[in-house]
C-alpha positions in Angstrom: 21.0 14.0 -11.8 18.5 15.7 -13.7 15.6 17.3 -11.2 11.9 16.8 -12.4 9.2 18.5 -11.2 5.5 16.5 -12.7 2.7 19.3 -12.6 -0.5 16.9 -13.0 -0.9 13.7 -10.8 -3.7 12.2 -12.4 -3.1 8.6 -14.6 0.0 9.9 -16.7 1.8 12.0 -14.1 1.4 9.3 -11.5 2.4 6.2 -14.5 5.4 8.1 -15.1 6.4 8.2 -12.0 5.9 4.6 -11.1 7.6 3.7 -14.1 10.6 5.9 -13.4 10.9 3.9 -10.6 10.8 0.7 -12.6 13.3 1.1 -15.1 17.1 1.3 -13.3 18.6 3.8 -16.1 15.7 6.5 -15.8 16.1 6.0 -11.8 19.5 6.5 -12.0 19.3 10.0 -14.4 15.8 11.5 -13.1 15.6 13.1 -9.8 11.9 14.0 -8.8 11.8 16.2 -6.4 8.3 18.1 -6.8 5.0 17.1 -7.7 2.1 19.7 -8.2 -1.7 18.9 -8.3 -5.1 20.5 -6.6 -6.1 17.1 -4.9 -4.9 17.5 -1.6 -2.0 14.9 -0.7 -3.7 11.8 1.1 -5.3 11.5 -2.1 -2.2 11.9 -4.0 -0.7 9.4 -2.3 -3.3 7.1 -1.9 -3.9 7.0 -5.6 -0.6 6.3 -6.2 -0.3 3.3 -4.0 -3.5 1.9 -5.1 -4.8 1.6 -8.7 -7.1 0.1 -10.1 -5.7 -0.5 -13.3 -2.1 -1.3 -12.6 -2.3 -3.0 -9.3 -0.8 -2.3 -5.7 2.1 0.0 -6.3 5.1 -2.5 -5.9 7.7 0.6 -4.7 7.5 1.6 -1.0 5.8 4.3 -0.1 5.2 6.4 2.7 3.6 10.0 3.3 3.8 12.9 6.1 2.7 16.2 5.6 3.1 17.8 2.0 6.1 14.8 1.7 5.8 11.5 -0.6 8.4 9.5 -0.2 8.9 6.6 -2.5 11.9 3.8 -1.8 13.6 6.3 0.3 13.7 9.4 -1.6 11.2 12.5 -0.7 9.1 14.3 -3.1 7.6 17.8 -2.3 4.0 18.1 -2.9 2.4 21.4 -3.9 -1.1 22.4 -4.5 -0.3 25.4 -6.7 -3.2 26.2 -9.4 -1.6 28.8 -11.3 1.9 28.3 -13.0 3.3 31.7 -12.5 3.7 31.1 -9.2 5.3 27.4 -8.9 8.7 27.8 -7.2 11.0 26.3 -9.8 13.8 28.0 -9.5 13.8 27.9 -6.1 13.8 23.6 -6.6 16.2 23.9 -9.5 14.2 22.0 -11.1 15.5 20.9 -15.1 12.4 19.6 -16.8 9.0 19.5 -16.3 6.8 17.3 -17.2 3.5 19.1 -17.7 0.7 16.1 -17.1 -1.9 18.4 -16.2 -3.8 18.0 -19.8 -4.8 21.9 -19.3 -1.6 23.3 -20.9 -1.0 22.9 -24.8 -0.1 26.3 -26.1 3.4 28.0 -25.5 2.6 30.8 -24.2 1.1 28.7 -21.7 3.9 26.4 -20.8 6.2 29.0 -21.1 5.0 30.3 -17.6 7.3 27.0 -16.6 10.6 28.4 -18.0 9.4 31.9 -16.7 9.3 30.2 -13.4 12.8 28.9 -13.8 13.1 25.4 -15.4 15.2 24.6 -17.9 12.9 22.7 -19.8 9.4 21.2 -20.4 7.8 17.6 -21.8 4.0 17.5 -22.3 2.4 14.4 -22.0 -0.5 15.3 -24.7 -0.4 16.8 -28.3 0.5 20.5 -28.5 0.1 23.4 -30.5 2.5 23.3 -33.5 4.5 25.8 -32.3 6.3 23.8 -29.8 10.1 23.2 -30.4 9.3 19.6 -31.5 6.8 16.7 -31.1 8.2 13.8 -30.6 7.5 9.9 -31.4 10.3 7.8 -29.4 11.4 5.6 -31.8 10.7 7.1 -35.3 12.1 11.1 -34.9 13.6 11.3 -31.6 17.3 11.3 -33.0 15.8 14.8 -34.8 16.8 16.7 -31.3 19.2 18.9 -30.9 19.3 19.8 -27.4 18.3 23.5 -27.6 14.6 22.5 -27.6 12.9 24.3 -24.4 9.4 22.7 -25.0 8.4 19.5 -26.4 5.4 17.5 -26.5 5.2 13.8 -26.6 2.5 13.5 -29.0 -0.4 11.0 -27.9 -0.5 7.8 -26.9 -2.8 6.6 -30.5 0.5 8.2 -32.2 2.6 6.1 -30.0 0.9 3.1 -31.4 0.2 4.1 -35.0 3.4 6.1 -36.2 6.2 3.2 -35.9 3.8 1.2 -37.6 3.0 3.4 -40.3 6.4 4.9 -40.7 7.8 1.5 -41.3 5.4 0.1 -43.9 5.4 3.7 -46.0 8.9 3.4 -45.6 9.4 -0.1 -47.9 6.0 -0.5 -49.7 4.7 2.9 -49.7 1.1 4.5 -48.2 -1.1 5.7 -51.3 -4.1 6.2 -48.9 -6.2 4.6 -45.4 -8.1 4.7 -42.6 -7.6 4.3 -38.9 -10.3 4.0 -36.4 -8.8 4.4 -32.6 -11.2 1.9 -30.1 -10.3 3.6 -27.1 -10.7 3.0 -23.5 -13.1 5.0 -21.4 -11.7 8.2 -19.7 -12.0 10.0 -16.9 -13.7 13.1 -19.2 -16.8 10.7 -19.5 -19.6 10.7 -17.3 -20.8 7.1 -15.1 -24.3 8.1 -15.2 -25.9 10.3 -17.8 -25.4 13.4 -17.1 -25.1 17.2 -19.0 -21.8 17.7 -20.8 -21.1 20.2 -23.5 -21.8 17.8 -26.4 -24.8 15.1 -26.6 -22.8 11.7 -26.7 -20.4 13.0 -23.9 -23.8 13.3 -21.8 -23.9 9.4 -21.5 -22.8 6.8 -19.4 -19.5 5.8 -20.3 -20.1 1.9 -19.2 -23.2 1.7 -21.2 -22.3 2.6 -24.2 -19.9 2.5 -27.7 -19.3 6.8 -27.5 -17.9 8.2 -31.4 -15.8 10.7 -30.4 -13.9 13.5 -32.1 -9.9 12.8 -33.3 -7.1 14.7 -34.7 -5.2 11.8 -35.0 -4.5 12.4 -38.9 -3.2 16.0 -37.7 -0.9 14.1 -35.5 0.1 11.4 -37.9 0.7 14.3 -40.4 2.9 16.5 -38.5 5.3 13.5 -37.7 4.7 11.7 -41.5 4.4 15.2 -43.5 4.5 12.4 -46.9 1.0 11.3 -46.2 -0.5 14.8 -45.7 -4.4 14.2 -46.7 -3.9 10.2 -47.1 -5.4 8.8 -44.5 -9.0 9.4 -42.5 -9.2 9.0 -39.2 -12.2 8.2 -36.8 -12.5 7.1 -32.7 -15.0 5.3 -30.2 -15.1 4.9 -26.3 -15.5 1.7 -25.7 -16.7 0.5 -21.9 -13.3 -1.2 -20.6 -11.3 1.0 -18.2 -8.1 0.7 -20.1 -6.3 -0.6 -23.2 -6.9 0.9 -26.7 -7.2 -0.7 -30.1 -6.1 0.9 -33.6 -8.3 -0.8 -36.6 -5.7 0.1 -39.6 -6.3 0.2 -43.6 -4.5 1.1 -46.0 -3.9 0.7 -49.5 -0.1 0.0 -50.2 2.0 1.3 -53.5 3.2 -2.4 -54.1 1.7 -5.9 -54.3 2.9 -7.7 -52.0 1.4 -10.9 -49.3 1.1 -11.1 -45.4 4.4 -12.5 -45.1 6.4 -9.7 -46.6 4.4 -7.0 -44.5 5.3 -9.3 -41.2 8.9 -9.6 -42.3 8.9 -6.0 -42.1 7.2 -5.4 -38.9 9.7 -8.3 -37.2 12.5 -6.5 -39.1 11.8 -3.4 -37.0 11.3 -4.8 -34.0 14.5 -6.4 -34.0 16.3 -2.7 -34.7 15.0 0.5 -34.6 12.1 0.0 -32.9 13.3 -2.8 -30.3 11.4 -2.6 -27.2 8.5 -0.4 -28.5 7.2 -2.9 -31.2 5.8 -6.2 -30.1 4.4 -8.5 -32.3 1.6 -11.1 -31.0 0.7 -14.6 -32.8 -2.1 -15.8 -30.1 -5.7 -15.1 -29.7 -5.3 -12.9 -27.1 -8.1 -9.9 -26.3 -7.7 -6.3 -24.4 -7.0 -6.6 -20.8 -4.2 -9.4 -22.0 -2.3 -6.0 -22.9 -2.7 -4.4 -19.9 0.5 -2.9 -18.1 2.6 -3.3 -21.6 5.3 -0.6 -22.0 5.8 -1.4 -25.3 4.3 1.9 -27.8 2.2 -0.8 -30.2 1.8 -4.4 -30.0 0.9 -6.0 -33.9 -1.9 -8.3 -33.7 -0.4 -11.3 -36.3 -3.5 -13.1 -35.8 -5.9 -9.7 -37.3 -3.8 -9.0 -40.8 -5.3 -9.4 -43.8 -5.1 -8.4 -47.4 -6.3 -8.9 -50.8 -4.1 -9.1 -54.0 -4.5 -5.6 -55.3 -2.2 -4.1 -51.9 -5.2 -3.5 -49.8 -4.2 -4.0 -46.1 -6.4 -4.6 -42.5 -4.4 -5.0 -39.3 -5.5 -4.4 -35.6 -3.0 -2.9 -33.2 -3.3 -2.9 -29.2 -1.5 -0.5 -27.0 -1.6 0.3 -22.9 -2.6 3.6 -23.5 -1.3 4.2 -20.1 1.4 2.6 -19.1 3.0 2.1 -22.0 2.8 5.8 -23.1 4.5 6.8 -19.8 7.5 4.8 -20.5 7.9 6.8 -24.1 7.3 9.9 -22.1 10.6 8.8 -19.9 12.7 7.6 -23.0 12.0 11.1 -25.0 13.1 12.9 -21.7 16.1 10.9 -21.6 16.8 11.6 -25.3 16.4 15.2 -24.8 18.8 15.8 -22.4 21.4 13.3 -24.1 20.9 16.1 -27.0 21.6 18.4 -24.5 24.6 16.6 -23.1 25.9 16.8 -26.7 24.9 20.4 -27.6 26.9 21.4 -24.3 
């Protein structure tokens, strides 16, 4: 079995783990057998049992000492702050997956492979000098196995790339917009309060907060063919999880709703089985909550006009579902790796 270490247990460390635990075939090939994080561990394992989000975690659980056990296997916890000196070697520990969201530069998460693990999965964007980003689904086959570090992109490029990559693919993208409606994070404040820029200073629940994106960065470095094509913009919005993507974009070819939807239901039934979901009700945001698939298509929000011009509204669990890619590009990496050996 492959042995994981998660350093970061705040809502992507402690998703992944939960949903490692939910899906049989990750169970079966991940071993976690160390989790780091600052908060001491009662509250380690108290958020994990409870959530307000997800619900009561359904897995049993039990805690003693620096131990977390969950359905009978024990995870070590550590409270280590600096990353040259977490004992990974001495864990033999394969992959890490860095959740902190302090890490994004390699010489940073080097420190992991300095400290003995074989390899190491960031659960944010990265700098571009990482060994690959990945999007499950549209350029995970791309591995090769020798990758040390990878990042797992964002959870808006989760929802946005299969999308896009599929409709550039067969009608062709001369140009767009996307504007991410995003749940409120834990970066924003309850009450007002000082933070380094204005809008940050107020209260998350109180307010629609514009926010700064490099989404288009993103979208470029996995789609290089619609470098400086589309704009990209983002909002905070005052519900505590769940993320909208409002899409436009001006297609190559003329064509109606129906062939765009016969494309989108195309790829769901192939390449991007399980992380496309198409919706035809009149559903709203919490309706997608706990969703592992990467984008859900709206049916009921496309519209277009004869000259190719194109409006669509995507939904994603910006939690949950993102933590289930995070598992299924760790599982394809060390299938490359399998292969490369």
């Amino acid at each position: 079995m492959i042995r994981v270490a998660i350093n970061g247990f705040g809502r992507i460390g402690r998703a992944s783990l939960r949903a490692l635990y939910d899906v049989p075939a990750h169970r079966a090939q991940f071993k976690v057998v160390a989790i780091n994080d600052i908060a001491p561990a009662e509250a380690m394992y108290h958020l994990f049992k409870y959530d307000s989000t997800h619900g009561r975690n359904p897995h049993a659980l039990a805690w003693q000492h620096e131990t977390l056990t969950i359905a009978g296997d024990q995870i070590e916890l550590l409270h280590e702050p600096e990353l040259s000196r977490l004992p990974w070697a001495d864990l033999g520990i394969d992959l890490v997956i860095e959740a902190s969201g302090q890490f994004n530069c390699v010489a940073q998460l080097k420190q992991h492979l300095q400290q003995g693990a074989r390899k190491v999965l960031v659960s944010h964007p990265a700098t571009s000098d990482v060994d690959a980003t990945i999007v499950y689904g549209v350029n995970h086959e791309d591995l090769t196995g020798q990758e040390q570090i990878v990042s797992s992109a964002s959870c808006t490029t989760h929802c946005c790339v299969p999308v896009l990559a599929a409709l550039d693919k067969h009608f062709g993208i001369a140009h767009g917009g996307l504007t991410t409606i995003h749940s409120m994070m834990n970066d924003q404040n309850t009450t007002d309060s000082y933070q380094s820029h204005l809008r940050g200073m107020r209260a998350a629940s109180q307010s629609i907060v514009p926010v700064a994106t490099k989404l288009a960065r993103g979208i470029e470095r996995l789609l290089p063919q619609l470098q400086d094509r589309l704009l990209t913009s983002a909002v905070r919005v005052p519900v505590i999880n769940v993320t909208a993507m409002d899409l436009t974009l001006q297609l190559n070819q003329n064509v109606d709703i129906h062939q765009v939807l016969k494309v989108l239901v195309d790829s769901q039934q192939a390449e991007l089985a399980g992380l496309l979901d198409i919706s035809y009700e009149s559903l709203v945001s919490v309706d997608f909550n706990h969703n592992s698939h990467s984008v859900t298509v709206d049916a009921t929000q496309i519209t277009m006009n004869d000259s190719g011009l194109l409006k669509m509204l995507l939904w994603c669990d910006n939690e949950w579902g993102y933590a289930h890619r995070l598992l299924d590009t760790a599982a394809a990496l060390f299938s490359a790796s399998d292969k490369e050996e």
